[in-house]
C-alpha positions, -999 to 999 in steps of 0.1 A, spaced: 55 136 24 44 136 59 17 164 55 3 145 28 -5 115 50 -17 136 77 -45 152 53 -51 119 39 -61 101 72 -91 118 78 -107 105 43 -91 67 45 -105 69 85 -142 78 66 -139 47 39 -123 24 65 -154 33 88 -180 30 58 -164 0 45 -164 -20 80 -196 -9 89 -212 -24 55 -190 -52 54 -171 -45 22 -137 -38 32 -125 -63 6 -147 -41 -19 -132 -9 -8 -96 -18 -8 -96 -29 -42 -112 3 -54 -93 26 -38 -60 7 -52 -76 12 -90 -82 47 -75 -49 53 -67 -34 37 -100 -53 58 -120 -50 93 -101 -9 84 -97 -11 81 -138 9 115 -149 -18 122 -176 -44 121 -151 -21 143 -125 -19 172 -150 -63 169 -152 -64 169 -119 -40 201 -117 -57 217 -142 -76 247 -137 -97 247 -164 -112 210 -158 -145 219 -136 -156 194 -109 -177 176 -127 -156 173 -164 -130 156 -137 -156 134 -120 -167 120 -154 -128 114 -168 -119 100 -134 -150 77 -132 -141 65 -170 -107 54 -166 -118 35 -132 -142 12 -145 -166 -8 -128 -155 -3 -89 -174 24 -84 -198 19 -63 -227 44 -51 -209 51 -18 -172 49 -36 -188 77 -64 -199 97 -33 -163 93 -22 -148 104 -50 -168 133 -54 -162 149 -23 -125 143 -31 -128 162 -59 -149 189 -42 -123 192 -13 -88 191 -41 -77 160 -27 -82 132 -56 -47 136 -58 -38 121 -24 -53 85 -32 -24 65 -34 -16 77 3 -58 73 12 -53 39 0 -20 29 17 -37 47 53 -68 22 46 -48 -12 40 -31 -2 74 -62 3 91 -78 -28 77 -45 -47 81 -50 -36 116 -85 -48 121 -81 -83 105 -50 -91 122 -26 -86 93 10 -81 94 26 -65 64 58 -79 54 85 -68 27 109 -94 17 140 -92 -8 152 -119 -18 188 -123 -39 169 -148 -63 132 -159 -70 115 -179 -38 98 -207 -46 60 -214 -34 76 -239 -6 102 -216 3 76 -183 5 52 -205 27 76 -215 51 90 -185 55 55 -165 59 49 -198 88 79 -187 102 70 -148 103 33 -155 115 51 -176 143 72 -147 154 46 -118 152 17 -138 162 -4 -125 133 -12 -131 102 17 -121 78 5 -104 39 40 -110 22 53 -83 -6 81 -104 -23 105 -85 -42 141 -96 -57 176 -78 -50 206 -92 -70 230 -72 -51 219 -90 -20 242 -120 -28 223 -143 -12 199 -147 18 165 -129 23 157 -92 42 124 -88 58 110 -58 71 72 -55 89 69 -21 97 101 -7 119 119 -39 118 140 -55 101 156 -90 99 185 -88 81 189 -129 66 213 -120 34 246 -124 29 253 -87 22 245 -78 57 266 -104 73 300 -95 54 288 -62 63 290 -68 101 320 -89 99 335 -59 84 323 -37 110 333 -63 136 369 -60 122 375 -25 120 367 -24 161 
């Protein structure tokens, strides 16, 4: 939801500006994506909904399930989450973060479905390939899509590159009914 990531950039603005200051962007990112596991967990959606939980009974249960990746800034974090009612918006914190850090290291994001499993060989050249047209350095999300017949799609951020075979019969169709 839109409003959701407009009342989450404020807070992944604060980490991404605590975490680049200190030098532990790395550090950051991987706690807010155990963060955002555990506060998307259903269980842990229902505590955080619940009014009878006080602040600190859902600091402590939160802290728990995350482990070790709390450090004393990422605790500090957390709690004014809590304090504010916005543990909940993590997983949309977390994806606001990567995009500013993605941003700041030079990092493209790319999504790519493939019709069957890429090999390493075939995943490197293709990210060379990507990095060559972007002129940045390409993080690639590899999925696979049966129904895409063959071929790959690639999308980094509004566009697309349409490589399968389902998108080709799909123009030739298109081209044919003009």
């Amino acid at each position: 939801m839109a409003e959701d990531i407009t009342i989450a950039r404020p807070y992944a603005e604060a980490a991404f500006q605590v975490a680049d200051t200190g030098g532990t962007r790395a550090k950051w990112s991987q706690a807010l994506a155990t963060m955002a596991s555990v506060a998307a967990h259903p269980e842990m959606r229902a505590a955080i909904g619940n009014p009878n939980i006080t602040a600190d009974q859902l600091y402590g249960l939160f802290a728990s399930l995350c482990g070790d990746v709390l450090t004393a800034q990422v605790q500090n974090f957390v709690r004014v989450l809590i304090a504010n009612g916005r543990l909940a918006l993590l997983p949309e914190i977390r994806d606001t973060y990567e995009e500013l850090k993605n941003e700041r290291e030079g990092v493209v994001e790319a999504h790519i479905m493939a019709a069957f499993p890429l090999d390493d060989a075939q995943l490197a050249s293709l990210v060379a390939d990507l990095e060559k047209r972007f002129k940045r350095k390409v993080s690639p999300q590899v999925g696979v899509d049966k129904e895409l017949i063959g071929g790959v799609r690639v999308q980094v951020g509004d566009e697309v590159i349409d490589g399968t075979m389902r998108g080709k019969l799909g123009a030739m169709a298109a081209a044919l009914k003009r």
